[in-house]
C-alpha positions in Angstrom: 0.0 0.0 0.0 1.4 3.2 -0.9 1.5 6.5 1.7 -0.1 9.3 1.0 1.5 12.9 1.5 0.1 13.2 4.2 0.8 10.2 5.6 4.1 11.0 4.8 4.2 14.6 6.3 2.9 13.4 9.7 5.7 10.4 10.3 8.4 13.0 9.3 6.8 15.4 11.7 6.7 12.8 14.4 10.0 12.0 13.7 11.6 15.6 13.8 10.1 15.6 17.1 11.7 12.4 18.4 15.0 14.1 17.1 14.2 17.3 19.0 13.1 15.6 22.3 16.2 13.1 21.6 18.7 16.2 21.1 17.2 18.8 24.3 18.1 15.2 26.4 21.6 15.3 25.3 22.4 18.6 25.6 21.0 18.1 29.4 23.1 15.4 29.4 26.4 17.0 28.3 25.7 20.0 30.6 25.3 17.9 33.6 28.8 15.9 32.5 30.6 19.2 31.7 29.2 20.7 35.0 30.5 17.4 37.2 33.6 17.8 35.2 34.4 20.8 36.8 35.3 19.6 39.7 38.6 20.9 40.8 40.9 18.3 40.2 43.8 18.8 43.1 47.1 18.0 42.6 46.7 14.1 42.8 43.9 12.7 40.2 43.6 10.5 43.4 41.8 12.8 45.5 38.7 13.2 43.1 35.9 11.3 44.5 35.0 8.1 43.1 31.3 8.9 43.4 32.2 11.8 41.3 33.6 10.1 38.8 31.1 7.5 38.6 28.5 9.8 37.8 30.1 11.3 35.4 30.5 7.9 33.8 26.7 7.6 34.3 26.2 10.2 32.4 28.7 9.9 29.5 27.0 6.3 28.8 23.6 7.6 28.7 24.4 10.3 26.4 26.4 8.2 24.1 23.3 5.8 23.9 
């Protein structure tokens, strides 16, 4: 069976609003890795909590998803 233009339009419309919904997650995403990231790192990379840095992990998986 063949779509119709309209058919057409409204899957194209419904899927530039997945993208937009799918893109406004990642930017939260990226802002909430980038603001974790900003923890100041002391002299020793030790010292950075390991909660921290598991979050941030968290995050980066989820946004690379």
């Amino acid at each position: 069976m063949t779509k119709t233009k309209d058919q057409e339009i409204a899957e194209l419309r419904q899927a530039m609003a997945a993208l937009i919904a799918e893109n406004e997650r990642m930017v939260s995403a990226l802002r909430l890795i980038e603001e974790k990231s900003d923890t100041p790192i002391r002299k020793n990379v030790d010292d950075v909590p390991v909660t921290v840095l598991y979050e941030i992990n968290l995050h980066a998986r989820e946004a690379i998803k």
